[in-house]
C-alpha positions in Angstrom: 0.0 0.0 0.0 3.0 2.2 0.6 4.6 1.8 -2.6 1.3 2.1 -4.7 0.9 5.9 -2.4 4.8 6.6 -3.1 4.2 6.2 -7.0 1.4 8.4 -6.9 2.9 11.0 -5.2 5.7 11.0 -7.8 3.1 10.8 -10.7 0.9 14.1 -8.9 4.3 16.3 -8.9 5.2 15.6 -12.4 3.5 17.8 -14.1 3.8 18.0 -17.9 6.9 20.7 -18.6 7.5 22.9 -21.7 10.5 22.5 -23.3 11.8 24.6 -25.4 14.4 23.3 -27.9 17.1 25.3 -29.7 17.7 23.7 -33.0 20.9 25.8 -34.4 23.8 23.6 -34.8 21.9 20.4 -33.9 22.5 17.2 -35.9 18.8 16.5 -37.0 18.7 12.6 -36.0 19.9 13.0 -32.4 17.7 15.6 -31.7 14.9 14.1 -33.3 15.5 10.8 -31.3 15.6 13.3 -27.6 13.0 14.7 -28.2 10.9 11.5 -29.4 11.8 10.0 -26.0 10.7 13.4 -24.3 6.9 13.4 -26.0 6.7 10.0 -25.0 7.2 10.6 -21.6 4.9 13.5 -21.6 6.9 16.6 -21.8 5.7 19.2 -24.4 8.3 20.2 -26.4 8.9 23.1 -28.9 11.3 23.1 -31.5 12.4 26.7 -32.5 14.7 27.7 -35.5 14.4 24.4 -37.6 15.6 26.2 -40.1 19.3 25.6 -39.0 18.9 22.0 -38.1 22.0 20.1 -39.3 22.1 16.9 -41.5 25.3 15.5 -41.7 26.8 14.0 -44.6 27.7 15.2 -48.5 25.4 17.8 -49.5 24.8 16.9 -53.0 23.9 13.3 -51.8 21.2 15.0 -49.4 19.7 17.0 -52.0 19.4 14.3 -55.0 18.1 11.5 -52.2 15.1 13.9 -51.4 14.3 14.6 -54.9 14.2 11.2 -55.5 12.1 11.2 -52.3 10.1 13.6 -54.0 9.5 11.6 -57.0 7.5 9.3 -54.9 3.7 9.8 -56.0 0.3 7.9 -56.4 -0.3 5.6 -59.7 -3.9 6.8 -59.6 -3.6 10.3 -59.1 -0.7 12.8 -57.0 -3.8 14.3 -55.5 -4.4 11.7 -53.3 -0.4 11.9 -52.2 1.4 11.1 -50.3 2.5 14.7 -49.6 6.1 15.6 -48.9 7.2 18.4 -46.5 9.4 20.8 -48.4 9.3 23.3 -44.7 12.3 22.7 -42.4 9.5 22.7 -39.5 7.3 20.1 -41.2 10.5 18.3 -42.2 11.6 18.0 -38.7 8.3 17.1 -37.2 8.1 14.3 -39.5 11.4 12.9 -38.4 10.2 13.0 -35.3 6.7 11.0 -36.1 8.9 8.4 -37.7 10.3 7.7 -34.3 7.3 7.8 -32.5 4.5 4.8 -32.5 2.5 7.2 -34.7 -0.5 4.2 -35.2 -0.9 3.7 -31.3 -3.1 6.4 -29.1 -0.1 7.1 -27.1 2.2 7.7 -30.2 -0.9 10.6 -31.5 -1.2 12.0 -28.2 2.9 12.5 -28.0 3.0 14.1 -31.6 0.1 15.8 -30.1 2.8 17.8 -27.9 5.1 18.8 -30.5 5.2 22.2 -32.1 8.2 23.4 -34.6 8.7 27.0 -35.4 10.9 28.5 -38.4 13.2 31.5 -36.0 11.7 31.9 -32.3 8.0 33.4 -32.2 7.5 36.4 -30.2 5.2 34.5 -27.3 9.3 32.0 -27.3 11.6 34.8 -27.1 11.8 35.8 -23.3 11.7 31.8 -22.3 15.2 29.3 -21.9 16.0 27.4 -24.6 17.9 24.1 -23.9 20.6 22.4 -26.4 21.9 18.6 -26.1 24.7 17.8 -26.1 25.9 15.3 -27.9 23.5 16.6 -30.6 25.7 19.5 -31.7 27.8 19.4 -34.5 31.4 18.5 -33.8 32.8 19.4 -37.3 32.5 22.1 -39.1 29.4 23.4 -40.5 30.9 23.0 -43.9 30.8 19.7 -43.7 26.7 19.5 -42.8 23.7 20.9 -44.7 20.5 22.8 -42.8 17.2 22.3 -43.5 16.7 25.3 -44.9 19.1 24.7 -46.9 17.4 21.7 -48.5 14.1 23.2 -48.2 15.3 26.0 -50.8 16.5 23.4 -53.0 13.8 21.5 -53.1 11.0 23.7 -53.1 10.5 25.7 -50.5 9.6 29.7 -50.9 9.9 31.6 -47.4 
């Protein structure tokens, strides 16, 4: 009976947190996989400057696998998609659902939690933003490519 009041005690004082999430100089896979794991555990988290996300690796091989990615479309009709994010936010919020159990209710109600913003809105700017770290870059930034970057490239008009 102890145990069973001890555990809801610790469940009462966590209460769901806002994070907020610096993406500048991030490599986009680790920070996609932290924050995953904090949605799942119930933390809402918001992702600000996607725009200068990193993705490691050569740039022209980047660019050339997305439009192939691109290429991707329904025999029937495009209409009917699948749709392609050409944003950095959409981009990186994708990422993220790919990491999440998107088809189970506690998968929805995580992605439920994250918002992505190109820059910092104004209602963001006064708050802390946090950074991981081993999600920085270690290189450097030569050697990655943003996402808005690749979103220019591929389609995107700001």
């Amino acid at each position: 009976m102890a145990k069973q009041e001890q555990t809801q005690a610790k469940t009462e004082s966590k209460k769901p947190q806002d994070i907020i999430v610096d993406g500048t100089n991030q490599v986009a896979g680790r920070l996609c996989s932290h924050v995953a794991k904090l949605l799942i555990n119930g933390t809402r988290v918001s992702i600000v400057n996607s725009e200068n996300i990193m993705l490691s690796g050569d740039r022209h091989m980047i660019i050339g696998e997305y439009r192939k990615f691109l290429e991707v479309a329904s025999i029937n009709n495009p209409k009917f998609g699948p749709f392609h994010p050409r944003r950095p936010d959409t981009m990186i919020t994708k990422m993220v659902r790919g990491m999440l159990p998107k088809n189970k209710p506690s998968g929805q109600t995580a992605l439920k939690r994250l918002r992505a913003y190109l820059g910092v809105p104004n209602e963001l700017k006064s708050k802390k933003t946090t950074q991981f770290e081993d999600a920085k870059i270690r290189r450097p930034a030569a050697y990655y490519t943003t996402f808005g970057e690749l979103g220019r490239t591929v389609g995107w008009h700001e």
